[in-house]
C-alpha positions, 0 to 999 in steps of 0.5 A: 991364418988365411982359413981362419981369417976366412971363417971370422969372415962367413961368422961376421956376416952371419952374425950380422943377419941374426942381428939385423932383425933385432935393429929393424924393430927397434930402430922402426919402433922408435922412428915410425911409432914413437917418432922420436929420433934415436938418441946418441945415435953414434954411441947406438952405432958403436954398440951395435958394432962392438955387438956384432964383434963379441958375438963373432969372436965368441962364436969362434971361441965356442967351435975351437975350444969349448966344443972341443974341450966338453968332448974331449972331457967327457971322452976321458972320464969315460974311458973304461979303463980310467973307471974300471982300473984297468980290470976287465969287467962290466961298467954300473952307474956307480962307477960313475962317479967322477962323471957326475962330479964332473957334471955338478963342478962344470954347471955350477962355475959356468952358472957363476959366470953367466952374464944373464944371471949376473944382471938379474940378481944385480936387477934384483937387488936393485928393485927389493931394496937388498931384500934380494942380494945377488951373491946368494941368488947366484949361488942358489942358482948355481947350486940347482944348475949342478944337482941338474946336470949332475942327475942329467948325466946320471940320466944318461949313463943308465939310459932311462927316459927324459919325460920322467925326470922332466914331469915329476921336477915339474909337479915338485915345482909346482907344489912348492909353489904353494908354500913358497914366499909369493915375492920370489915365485917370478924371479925363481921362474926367471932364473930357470931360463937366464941359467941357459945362456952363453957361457953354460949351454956351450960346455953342457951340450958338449958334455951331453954329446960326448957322454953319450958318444962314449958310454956304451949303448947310448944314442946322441941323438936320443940320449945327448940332449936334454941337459939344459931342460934339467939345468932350467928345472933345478935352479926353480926349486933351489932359488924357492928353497932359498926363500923358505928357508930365510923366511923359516930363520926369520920367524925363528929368530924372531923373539916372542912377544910379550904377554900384554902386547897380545891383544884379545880376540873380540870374542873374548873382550870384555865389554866395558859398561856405559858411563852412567849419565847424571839425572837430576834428583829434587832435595827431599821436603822437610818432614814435620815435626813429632810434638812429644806427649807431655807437650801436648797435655800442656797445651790442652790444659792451658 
């Protein structure tokens, strides 16, 4: 009890010299620059106090379960008689197998709990109007998180290099940003980096230690880091192939328009002739009129 009691104490005051930075600013800010009081400054206090408790409590949380539980896991799944049955024989990647579904179900629960994420789809939403609903992004995201740490554990059991994953997912990004709708680009980006937050570094970097501590011929220092680059890649791609794939339903479902709805291009418009303007025309004069001949002869006789 005293040890522990101990270490809550040497964690509060760390916490209090990784928060204290963060306080100047915004307290010198709004002092100094702004010159504004701080408003509700005991509520201001109050947070900042529940701040530094909750960081406390999660960093010991962190050290004596999760930690512990991620290495523990990936200790027993590569245990090579739970892969080999109990044969004595040398271990492929396939064998594998329940490490990688092991990798996608952790990354994509712990995504699903990630408060960063949570607040970015609830701000999402909030800001298209619904266009964006949060559950959906949450769980495109979540989905990229598992095929990221699935293939980053895949990595690691076969030991090839970090930069040729990391490079080709990149250029994949790229060119999908190309035919991606442009109003999800940024969001897609965000949610690369909110993925790597509280709830899911803690338990993917103990899983990438402890794979690598425990398969044969593998270095943690070289080979145990670099599953939170694959979790921060996938979630880009999927959260893009999200949007493509609403908009391609969208213009699917949409019923064709009618035939005179269509309008013709200008060059193929007819020209409508000018309405002719009145011009005057003047009565025509009487014609004289022709005497018949034996009209003629009697007035020549008389």
């Amino acid at each position: 009890m005293r040890q522990t009691l101990h270490e809550l104490a040497v964690g509060l005051l760390g916490t209090v010299r990784d928060v204290a930075p963060i306080a100047v600013v915004l307290l010198g800010f709004q002092l100094f620059v702004l010159r504004r009081r701080v408003p509700h400054l005991r509520r201001v206090l109050v947070g900042f106090g529940l701040v530094l408790v909750g960081m406390v409590l999660f960093l010991a949380g962190l050290d004596d379960a999760l930690f512990p539980l991620g290495r523990l896991m990936a200790e027993q799944l590569t245990d090579p008689q739970l892969i080999s049955g109990g044969q004595s024989r040398p271990l492929a990647w396939s064998d594998y197998g329940w490490v990688y579904l092991f990798a996608a179900l952790i990354g994509f629960s712990t995504t699903v709990a990630e408060p960063a994420l949570i607040a970015v789809a609830m701000k999402a939403e909030q800001v298209s109007g619904g266009t964006v609903r949060a559950w959906p992004l949450r769980l495109a995201v979540a989905v990229g998180v598992a095929i990221g740490i699935s293939m980053g554990a895949f990595r690691i059991v076969t030991g090839t290099a970090l930069p040729l994953y990391i490079i080709t997912g990149y250029v994949l990004v790229s060119i999908q940003t190309l035919f991606a709708p442009r109003s999800i680009i940024a969001l897609a980006y965000d949610t690369g980096g909110v993925t790597t937050s509280t709830v899911t570094v803690p338990l993917v970097a103990a899983l990438g230690l402890g794979l690598a501590s425990t398969v044969p011929g593998r270095n943690p220092v070289l080979d145990g880091f670099g599953l939170i680059a694959f979790a921060s890649l996938f979630p880009m791609m999927t959260v893009m192939a999200y949007a493509q794939l609403g908009q391609w339903r969208a213009h699917r479902g949409r019923p064709p328009e009618p035939v005179s709805a269509v309008v013709a291009p200008p060059q193929s418009r007819p020209r409508s002739r000018p309405i002719p303007h009145p011009v005057f025309r003047p009565d025509p004069l009487p014609r004289p009129e022709r005497i018949s001949a034996p009209a003629a002869s009697e007035n020549r006789t008389n």
